[in-house]
N, CA, C and O atoms as a printed pandas DataFrame, in Angstrom:
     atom_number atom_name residue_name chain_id  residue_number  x_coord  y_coord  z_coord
0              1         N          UNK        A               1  -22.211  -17.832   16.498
1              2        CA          UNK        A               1  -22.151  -16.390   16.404
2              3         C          UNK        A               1  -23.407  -15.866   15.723
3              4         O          UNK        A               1  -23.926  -16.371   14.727
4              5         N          UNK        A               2  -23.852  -14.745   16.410
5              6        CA          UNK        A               2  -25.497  -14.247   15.779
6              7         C          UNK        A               2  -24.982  -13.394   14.319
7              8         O          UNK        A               2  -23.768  -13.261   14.167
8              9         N          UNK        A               3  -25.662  -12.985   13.557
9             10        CA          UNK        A               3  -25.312  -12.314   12.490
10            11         C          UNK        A               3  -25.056  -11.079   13.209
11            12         O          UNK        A               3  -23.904  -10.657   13.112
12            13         N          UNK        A               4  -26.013  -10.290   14.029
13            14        CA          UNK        A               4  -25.402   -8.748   14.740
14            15         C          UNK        A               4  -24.414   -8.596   15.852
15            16         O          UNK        A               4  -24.402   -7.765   16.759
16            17         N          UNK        A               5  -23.528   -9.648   15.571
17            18        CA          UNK        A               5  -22.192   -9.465   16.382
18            19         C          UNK        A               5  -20.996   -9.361   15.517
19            20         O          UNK        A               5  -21.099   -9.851   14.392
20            21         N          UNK        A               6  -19.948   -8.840   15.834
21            22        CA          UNK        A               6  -18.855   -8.698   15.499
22            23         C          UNK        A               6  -17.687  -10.053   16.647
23            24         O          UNK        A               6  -17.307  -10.178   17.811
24            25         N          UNK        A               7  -17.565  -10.803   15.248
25            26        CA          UNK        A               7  -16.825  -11.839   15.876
26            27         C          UNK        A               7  -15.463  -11.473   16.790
27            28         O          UNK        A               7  -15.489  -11.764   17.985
28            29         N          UNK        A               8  -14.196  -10.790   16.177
29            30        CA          UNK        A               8  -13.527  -10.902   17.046
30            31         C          UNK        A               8  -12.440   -9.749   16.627
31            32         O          UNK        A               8  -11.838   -9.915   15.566
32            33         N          UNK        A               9  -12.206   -8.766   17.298
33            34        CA          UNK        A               9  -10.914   -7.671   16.589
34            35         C          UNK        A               9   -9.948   -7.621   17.717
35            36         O          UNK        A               9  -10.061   -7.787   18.931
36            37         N          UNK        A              10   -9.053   -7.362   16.993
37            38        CA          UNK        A              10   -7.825   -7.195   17.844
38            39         C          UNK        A              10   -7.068   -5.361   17.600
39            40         O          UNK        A              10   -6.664   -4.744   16.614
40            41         N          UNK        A              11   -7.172   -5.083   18.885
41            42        CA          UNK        A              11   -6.189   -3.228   18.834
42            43         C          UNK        A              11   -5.233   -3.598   19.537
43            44         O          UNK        A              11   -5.385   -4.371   20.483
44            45         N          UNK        A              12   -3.978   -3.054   19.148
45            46        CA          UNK        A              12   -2.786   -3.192   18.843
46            47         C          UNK        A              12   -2.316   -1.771   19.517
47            48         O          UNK        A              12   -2.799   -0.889   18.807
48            49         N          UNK        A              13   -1.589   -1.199   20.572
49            50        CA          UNK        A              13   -1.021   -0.218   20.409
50            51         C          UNK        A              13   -0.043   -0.166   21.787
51            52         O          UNK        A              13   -0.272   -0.527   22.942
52            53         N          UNK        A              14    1.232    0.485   21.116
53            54        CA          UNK        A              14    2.531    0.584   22.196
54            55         C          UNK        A              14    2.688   -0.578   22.464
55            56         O          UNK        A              14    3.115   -0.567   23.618
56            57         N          UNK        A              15    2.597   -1.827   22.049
57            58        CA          UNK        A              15    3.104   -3.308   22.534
58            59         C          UNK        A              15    2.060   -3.904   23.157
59            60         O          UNK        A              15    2.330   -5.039   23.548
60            61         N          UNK        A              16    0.840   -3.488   23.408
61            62        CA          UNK        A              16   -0.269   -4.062   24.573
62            63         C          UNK        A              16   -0.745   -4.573   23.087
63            64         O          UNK        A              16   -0.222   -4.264   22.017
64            65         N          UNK        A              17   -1.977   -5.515   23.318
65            66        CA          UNK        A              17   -3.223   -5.971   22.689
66            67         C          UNK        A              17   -4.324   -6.244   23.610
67            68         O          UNK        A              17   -4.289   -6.837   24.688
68            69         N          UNK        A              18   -5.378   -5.670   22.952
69            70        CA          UNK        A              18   -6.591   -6.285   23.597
70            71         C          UNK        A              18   -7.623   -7.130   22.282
71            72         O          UNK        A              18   -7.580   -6.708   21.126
72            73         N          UNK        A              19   -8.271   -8.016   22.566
73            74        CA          UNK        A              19   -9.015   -8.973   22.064
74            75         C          UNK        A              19   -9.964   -8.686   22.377
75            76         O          UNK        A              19   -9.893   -8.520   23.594
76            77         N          UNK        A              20  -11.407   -8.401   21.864
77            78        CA          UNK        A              20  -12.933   -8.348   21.567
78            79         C          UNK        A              20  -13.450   -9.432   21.108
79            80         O          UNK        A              20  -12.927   -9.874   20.085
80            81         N          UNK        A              21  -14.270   -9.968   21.527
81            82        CA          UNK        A              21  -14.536  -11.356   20.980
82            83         C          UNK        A              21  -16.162  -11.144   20.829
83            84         O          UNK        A              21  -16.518  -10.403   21.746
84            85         N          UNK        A              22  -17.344  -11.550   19.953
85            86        CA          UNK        A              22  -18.448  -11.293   20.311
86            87         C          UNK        A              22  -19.562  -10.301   20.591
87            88         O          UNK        A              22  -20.628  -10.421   21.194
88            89         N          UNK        A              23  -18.953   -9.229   19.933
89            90        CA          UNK        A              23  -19.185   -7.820   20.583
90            91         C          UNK        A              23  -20.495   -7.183   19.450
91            92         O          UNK        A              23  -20.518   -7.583   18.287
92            93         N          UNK        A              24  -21.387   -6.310   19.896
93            94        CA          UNK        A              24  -22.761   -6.082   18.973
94            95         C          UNK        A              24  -22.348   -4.777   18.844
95            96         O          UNK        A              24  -23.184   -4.307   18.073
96            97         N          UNK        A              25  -21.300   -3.593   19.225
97            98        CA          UNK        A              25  -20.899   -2.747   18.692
98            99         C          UNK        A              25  -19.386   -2.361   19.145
99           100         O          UNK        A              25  -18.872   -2.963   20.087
100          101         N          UNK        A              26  -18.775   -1.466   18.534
101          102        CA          UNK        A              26  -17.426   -1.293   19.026
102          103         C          UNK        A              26  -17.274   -0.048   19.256
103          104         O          UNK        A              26  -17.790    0.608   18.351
104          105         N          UNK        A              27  -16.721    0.697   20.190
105          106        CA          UNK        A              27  -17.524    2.063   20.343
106          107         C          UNK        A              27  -15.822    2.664   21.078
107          108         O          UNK        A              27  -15.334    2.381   22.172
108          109         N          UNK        A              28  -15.276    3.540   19.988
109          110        CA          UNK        A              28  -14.056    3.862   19.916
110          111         C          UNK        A              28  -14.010    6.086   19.906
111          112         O          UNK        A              28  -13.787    6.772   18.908
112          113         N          UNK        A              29  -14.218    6.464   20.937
113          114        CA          UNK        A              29  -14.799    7.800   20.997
114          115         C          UNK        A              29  -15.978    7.894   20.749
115          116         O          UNK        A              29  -16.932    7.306   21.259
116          117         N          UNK        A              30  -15.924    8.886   19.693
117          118        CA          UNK        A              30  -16.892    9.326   19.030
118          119         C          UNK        A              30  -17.828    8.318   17.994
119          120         O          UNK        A              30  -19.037    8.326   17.762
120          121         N          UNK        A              31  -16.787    7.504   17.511
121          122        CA          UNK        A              31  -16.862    5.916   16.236
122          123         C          UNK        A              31  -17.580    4.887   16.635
123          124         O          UNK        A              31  -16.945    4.287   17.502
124          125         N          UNK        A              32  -18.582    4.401   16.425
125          126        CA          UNK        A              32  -19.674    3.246   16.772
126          127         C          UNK        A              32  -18.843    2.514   15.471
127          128         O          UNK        A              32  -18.452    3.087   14.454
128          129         N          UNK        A              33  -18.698    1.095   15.813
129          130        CA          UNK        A              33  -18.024    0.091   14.500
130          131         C          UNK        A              33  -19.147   -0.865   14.728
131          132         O          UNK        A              33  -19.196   -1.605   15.711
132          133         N          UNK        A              34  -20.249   -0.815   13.574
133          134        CA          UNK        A              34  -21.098   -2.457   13.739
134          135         C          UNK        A              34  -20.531   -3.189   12.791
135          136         O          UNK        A              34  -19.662   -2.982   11.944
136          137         N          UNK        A              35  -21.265   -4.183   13.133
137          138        CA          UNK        A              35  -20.753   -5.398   12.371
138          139         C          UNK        A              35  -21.096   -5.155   11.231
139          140         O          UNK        A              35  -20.284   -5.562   10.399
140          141         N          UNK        A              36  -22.397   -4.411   10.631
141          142        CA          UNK        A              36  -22.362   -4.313    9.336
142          143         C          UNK        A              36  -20.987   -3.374    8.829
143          144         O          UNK        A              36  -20.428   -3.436    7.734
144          145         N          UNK        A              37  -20.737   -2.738    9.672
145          146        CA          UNK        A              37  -19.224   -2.002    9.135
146          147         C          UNK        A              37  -18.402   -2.754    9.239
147          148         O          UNK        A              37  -17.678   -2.580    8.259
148          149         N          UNK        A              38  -17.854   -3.865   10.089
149          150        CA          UNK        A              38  -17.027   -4.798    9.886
150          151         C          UNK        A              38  -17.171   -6.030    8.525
151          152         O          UNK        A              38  -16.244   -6.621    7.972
152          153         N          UNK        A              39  -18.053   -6.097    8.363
153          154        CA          UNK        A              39  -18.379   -6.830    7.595
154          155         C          UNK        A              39  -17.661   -6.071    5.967
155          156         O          UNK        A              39  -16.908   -6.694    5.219
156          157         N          UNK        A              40  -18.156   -4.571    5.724
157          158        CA          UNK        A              40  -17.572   -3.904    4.991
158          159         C          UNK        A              40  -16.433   -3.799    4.607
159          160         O          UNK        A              40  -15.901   -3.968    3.510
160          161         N          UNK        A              41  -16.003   -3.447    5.780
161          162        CA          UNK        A              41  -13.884   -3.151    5.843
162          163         C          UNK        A              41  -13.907   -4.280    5.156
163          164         O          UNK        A              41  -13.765   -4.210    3.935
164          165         N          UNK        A              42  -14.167   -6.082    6.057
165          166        CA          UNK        A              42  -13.332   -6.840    5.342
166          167         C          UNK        A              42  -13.600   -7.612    4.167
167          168         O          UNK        A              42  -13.016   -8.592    3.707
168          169         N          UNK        A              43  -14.742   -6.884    3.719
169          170        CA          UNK        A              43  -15.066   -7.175    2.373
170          171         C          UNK        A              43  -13.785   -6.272    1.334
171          172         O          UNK        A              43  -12.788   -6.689    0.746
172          173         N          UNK        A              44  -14.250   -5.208    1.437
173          174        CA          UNK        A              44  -13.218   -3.917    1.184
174          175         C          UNK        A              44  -12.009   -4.043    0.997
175          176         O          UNK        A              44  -11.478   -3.753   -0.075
176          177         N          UNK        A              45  -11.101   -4.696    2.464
177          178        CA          UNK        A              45   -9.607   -4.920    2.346
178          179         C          UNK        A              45   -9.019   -5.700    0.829
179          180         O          UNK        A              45   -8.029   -5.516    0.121
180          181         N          UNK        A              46  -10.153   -6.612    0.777
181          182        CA          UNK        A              46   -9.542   -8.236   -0.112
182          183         C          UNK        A              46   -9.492   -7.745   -1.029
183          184         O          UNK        A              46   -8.843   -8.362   -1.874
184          185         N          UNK        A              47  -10.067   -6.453   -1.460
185          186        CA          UNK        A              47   -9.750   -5.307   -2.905
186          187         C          UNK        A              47   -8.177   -4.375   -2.748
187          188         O          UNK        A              47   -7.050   -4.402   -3.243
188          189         N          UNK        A              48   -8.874   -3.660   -1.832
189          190        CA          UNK        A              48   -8.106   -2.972   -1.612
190          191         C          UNK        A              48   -6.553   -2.626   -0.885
191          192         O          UNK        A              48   -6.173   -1.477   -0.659
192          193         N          UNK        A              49   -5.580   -4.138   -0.511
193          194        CA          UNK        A              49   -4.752   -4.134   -0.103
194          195         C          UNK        A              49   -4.194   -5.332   -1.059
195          196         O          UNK        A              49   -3.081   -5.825   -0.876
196          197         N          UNK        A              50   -4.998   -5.714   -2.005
197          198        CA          UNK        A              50   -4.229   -6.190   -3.401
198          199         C          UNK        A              50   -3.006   -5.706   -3.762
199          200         O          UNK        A              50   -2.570   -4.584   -3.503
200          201         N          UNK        A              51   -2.476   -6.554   -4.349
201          202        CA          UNK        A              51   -1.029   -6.174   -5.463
202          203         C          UNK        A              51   -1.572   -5.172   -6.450
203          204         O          UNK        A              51   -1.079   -4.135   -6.894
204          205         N          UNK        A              52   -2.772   -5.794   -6.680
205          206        CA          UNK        A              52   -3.345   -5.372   -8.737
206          207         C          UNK        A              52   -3.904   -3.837   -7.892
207          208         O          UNK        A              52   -3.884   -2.801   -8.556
208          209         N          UNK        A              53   -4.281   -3.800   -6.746
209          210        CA          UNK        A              53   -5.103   -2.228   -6.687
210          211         C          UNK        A              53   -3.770   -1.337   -5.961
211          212         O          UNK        A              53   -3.916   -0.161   -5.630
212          213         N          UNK        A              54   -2.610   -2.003   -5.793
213          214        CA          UNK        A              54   -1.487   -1.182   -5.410
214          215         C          UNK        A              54   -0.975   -0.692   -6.974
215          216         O          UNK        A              54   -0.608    0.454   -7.231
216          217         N          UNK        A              55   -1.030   -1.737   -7.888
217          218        CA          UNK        A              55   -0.408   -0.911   -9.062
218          219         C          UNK        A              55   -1.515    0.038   -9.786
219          220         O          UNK        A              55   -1.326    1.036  -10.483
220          221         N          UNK        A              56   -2.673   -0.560   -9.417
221          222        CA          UNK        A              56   -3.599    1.017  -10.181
222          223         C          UNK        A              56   -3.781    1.680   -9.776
223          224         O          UNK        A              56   -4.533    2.476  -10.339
224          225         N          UNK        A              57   -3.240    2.026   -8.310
225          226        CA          UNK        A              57   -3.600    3.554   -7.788
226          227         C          UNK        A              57   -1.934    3.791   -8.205
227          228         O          UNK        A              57   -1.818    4.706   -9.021
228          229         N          UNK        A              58   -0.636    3.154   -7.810
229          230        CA          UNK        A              58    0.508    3.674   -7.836
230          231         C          UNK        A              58    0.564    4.434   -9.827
231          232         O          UNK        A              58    1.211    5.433  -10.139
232          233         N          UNK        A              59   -0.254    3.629  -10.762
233          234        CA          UNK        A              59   -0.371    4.125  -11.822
234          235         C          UNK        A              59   -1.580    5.757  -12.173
235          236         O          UNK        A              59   -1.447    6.701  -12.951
236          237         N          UNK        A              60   -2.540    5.446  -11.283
237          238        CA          UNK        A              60   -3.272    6.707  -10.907
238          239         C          UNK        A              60   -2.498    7.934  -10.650
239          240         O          UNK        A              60   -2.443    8.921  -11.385
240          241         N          UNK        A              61   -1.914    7.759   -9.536
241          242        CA          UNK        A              61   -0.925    8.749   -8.774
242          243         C          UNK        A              61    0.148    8.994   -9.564
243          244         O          UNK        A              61    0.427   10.186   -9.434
244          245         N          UNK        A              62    0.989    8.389  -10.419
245          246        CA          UNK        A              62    1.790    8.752  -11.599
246          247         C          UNK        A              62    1.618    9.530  -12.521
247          248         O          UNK        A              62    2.220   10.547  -12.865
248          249         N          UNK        A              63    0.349    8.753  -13.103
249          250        CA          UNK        A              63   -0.219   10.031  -14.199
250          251         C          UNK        A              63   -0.767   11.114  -14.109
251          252         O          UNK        A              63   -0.735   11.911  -15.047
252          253         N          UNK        A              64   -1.448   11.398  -12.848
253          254        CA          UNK        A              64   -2.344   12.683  -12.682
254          255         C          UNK        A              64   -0.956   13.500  -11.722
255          256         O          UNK        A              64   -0.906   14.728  -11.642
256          257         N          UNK        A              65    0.041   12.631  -11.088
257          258        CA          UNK        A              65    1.202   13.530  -11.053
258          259         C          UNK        A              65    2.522   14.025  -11.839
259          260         O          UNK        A              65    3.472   14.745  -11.530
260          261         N          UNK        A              66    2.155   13.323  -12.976
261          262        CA          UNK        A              66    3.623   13.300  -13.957
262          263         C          UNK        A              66    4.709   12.677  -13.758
263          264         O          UNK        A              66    5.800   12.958  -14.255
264          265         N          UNK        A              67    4.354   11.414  -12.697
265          266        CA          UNK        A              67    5.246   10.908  -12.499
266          267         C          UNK        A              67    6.143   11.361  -10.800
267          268         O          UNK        A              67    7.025   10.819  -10.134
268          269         N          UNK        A              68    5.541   12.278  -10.697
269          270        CA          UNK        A              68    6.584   13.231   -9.436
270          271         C          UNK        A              68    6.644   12.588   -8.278
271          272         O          UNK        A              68    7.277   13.083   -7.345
272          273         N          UNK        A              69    5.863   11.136   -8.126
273          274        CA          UNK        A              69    5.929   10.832   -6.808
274          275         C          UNK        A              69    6.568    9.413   -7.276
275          276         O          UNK        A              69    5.791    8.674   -7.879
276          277         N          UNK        A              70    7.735    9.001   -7.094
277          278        CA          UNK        A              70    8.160    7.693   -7.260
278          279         C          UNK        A              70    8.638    7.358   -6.237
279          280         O          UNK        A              70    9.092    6.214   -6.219
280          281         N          UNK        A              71    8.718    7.999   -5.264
281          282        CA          UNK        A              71    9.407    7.863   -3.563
282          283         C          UNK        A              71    8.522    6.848   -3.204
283          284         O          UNK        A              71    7.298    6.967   -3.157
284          285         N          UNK        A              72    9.256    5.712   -2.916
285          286        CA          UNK        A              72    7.811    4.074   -2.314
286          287         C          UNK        A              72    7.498    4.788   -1.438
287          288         O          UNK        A              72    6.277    4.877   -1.310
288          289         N          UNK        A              73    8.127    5.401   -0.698
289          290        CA          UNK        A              73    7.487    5.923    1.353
290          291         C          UNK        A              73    6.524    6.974    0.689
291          292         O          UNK        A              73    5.390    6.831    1.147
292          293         N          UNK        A              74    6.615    8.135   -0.379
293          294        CA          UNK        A              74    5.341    8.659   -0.388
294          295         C          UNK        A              74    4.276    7.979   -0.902
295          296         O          UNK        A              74    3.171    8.143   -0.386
296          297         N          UNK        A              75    4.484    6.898   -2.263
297          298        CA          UNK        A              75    3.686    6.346   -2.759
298          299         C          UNK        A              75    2.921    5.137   -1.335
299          300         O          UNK        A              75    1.791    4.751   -1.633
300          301         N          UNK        A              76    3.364    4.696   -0.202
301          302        CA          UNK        A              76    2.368    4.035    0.379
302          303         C          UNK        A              76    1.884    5.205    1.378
303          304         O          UNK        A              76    1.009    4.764    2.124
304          305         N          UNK        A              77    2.124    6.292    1.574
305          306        CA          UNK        A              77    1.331    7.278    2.624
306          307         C          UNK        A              77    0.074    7.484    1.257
307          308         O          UNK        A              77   -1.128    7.260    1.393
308          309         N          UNK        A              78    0.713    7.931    0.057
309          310        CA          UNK        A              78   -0.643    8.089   -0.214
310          311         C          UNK        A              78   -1.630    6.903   -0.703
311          312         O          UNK        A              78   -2.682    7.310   -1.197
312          313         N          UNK        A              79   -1.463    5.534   -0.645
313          314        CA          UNK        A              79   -2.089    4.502   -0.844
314          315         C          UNK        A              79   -2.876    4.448    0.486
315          316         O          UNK        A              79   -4.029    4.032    0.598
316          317         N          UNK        A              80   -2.255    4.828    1.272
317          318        CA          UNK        A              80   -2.845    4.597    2.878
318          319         C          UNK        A              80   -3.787    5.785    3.080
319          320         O          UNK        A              80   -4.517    5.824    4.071
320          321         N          UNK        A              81   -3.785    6.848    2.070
321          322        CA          UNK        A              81   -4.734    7.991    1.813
322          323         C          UNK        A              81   -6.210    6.784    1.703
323          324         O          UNK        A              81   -7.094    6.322    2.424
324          325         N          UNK        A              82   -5.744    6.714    0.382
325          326        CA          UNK        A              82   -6.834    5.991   -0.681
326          327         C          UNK        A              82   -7.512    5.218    0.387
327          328         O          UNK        A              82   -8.717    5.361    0.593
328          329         N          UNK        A              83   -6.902    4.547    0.954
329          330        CA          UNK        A              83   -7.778    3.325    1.780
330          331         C          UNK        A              83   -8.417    3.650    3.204
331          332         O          UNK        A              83   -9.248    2.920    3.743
332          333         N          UNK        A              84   -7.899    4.900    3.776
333          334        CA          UNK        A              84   -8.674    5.583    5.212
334          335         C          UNK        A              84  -10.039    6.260    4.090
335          336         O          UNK        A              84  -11.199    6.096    4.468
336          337         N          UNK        A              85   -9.794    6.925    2.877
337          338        CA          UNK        A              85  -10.815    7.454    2.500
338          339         C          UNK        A              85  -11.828    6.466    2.325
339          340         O          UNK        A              85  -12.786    6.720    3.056
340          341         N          UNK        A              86  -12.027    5.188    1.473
341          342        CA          UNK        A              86  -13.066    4.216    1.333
342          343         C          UNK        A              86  -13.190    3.860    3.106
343          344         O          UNK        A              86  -14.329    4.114    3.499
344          345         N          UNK        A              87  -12.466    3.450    3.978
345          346        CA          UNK        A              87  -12.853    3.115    5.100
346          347         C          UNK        A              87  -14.174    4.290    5.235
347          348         O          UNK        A              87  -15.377    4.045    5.133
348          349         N          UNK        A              88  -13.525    5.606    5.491
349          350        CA          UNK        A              88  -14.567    6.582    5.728
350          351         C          UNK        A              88  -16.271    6.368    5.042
351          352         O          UNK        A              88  -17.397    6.457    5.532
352          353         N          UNK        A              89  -15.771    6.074    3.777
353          354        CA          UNK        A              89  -17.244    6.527    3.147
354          355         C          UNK        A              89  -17.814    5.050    3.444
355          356         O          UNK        A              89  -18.973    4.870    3.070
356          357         N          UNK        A              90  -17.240    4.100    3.990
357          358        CA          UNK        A              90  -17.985    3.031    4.626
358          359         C          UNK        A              90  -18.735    2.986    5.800
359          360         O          UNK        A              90  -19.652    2.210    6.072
360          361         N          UNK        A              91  -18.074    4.248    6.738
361          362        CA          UNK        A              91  -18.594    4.647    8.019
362          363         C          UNK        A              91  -19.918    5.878    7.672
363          364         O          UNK        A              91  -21.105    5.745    7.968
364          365         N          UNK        A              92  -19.346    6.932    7.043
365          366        CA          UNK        A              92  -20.610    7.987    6.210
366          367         C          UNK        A              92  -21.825    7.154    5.312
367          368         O          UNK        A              92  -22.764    7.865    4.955
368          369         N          UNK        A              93  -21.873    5.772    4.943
369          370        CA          UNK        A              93  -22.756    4.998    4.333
370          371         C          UNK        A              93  -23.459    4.346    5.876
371          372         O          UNK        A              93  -24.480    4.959    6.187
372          373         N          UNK        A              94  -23.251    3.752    6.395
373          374        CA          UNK        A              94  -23.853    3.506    7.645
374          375         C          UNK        A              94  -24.260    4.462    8.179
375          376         O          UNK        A              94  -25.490    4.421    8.176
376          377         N          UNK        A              95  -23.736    5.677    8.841
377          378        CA          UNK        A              95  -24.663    7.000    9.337
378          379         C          UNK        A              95  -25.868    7.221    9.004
379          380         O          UNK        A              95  -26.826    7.545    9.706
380          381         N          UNK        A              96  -25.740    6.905    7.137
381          382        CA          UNK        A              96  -26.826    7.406    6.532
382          383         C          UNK        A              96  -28.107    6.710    6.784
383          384         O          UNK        A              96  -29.232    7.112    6.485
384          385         N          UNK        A              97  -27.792    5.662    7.349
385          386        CA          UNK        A              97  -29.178    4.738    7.561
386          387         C          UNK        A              97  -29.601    4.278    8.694
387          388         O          UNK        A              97  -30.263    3.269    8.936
388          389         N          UNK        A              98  -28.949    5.515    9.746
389          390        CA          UNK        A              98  -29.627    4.877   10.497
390          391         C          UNK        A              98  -30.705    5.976   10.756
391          392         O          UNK        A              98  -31.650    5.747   11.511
């Protein structure tokens, strides 16, 4: 595998899958995914879908709410906030250079 490929992703939707294997960009609408952005995400995830970074944002979101959100189903919509936002500024950091 060359370093400017993206080894292999899998999309998932309504029961189908398709497999990408090898691919030098991923081009989803408007969304170009390079490998240096892949490379990111899954650097990124191994933080950010932790136990330890589920209890410091679920402790974040407690205190700056008083506590008001103890509902698990809101507390993972907004964990799933937290983590589309770093995805983003991983995609707005690549824009910037090219």
């Amino acid at each position: 595998m060359k370093e400017n490929e993206i080894k292999s992703i899998v999309v998932k939707a309504d029961g189908n899958e398709i497999k990408v294997d090898h691919a030098h960009e991923l081009v989803i609408g408007d969304l170009t995914i390079t490998p240096e952005m892949m490379r990111e995400i899954k650097s990124m995830s191994t933080c950010l879908f932790s136990k330890d970074m589920d209890d410091m944002i679920d402790t974040l979101i407690n205190l700056s709410c008083e506590g008001n959100y103890e509902d698990g189903y809101i507390m993972d919509k907004m964990r799933a906030v937290s983590c589309v936002r770093d995805f983003l500024r991983v995609i707005e950091k690549d824009n910037t250079i090219d």
